[in-house]
C-alpha positions in Angstrom: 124.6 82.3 30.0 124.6 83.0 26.3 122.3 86.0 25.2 119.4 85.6 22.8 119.5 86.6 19.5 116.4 88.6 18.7 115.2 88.7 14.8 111.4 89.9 15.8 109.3 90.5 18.5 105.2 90.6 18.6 102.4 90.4 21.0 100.1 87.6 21.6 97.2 89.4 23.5 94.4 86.8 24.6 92.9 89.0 26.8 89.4 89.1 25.3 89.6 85.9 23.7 86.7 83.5 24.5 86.1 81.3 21.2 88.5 79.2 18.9 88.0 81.8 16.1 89.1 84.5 18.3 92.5 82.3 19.4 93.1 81.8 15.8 92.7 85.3 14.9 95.4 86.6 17.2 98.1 84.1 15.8 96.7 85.3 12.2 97.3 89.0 13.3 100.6 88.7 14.8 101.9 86.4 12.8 100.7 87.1 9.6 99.8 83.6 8.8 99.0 83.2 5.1 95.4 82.9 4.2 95.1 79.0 3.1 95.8 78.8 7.0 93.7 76.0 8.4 92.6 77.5 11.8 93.2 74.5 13.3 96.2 72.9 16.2 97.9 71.1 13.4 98.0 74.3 10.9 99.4 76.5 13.2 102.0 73.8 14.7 103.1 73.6 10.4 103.1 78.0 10.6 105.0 78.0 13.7 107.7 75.3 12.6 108.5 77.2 9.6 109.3 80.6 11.3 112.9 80.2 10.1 112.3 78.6 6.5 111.6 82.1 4.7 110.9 80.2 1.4 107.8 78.5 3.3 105.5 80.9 3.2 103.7 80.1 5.9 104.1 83.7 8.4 105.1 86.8 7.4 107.6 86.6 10.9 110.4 85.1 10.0 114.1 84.8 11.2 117.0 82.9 10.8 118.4 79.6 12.5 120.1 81.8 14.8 117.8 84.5 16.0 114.4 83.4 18.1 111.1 85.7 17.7 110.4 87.1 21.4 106.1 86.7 21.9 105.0 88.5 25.0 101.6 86.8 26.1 98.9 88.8 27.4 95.8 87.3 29.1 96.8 83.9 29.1 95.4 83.1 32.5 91.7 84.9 31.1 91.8 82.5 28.5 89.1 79.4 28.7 90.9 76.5 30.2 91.0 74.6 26.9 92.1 77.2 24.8 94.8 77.7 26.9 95.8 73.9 27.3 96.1 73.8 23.0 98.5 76.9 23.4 100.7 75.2 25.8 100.4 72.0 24.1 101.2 73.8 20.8 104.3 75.4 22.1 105.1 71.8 23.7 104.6 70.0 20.1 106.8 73.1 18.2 109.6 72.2 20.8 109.3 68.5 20.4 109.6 69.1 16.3 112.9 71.2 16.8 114.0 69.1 19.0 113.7 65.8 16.4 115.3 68.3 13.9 118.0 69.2 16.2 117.3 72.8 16.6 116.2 75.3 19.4 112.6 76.2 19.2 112.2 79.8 17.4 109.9 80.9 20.0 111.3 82.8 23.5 107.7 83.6 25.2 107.4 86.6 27.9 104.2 85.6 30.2 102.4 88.8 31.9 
């Protein structure tokens, strides 16, 4: 088993989150997602898939093509059942992108 390469590590806590504004507003805070971010599945799927293209602009995580940022996810299971479908949906779509790029999805994720 090869080990993973670590470039950054941040917490994802949905515990209290209810609305849409309050999902997007963690990924804004732990991200530090620029502020012409859309709010919306498609902007964040663009921030998420540039986590190792420094130039983009689009997070102020970044690492490169071999590192991965670690997200330990809090509250996921507290979440509304659709906001928590569009974050496994999301994370499905980033893999399917790295995939077609032939790349490993920047994203390890540690569910408590």
């Amino acid at each position: 088993m090869q080990a993973l390469n670590i470039g950054a590590t941040i917490r994802l806590d949905f515990t209290r989150v209810t609305s849409w504004d309050e999902y997007h507003d963690v990924f804004v805070a732990a991200f530090g997602l620029p502020a012409f971010y859309g709010r919306n599945g498609h902007a964040l799927l663009d921030c998420l898939s540039s986590l190792r293209d420094a130039d983009a602009g689009m997070s102020r995580v970044v690492v490169t093509p071999g590192e991965v940022v670690l997200v330990q996810v809090d509250g996921l299971a507290a979440m509304p059942r659709e906001l928590r479908e569009a974050f496994i949906m999301t994370l499905e779509l980033l893999s399917e992108r790295c995939a077609a790029r032939e790349q490993s999805s920047p994203i390890v994720l540690v569910i408590t």
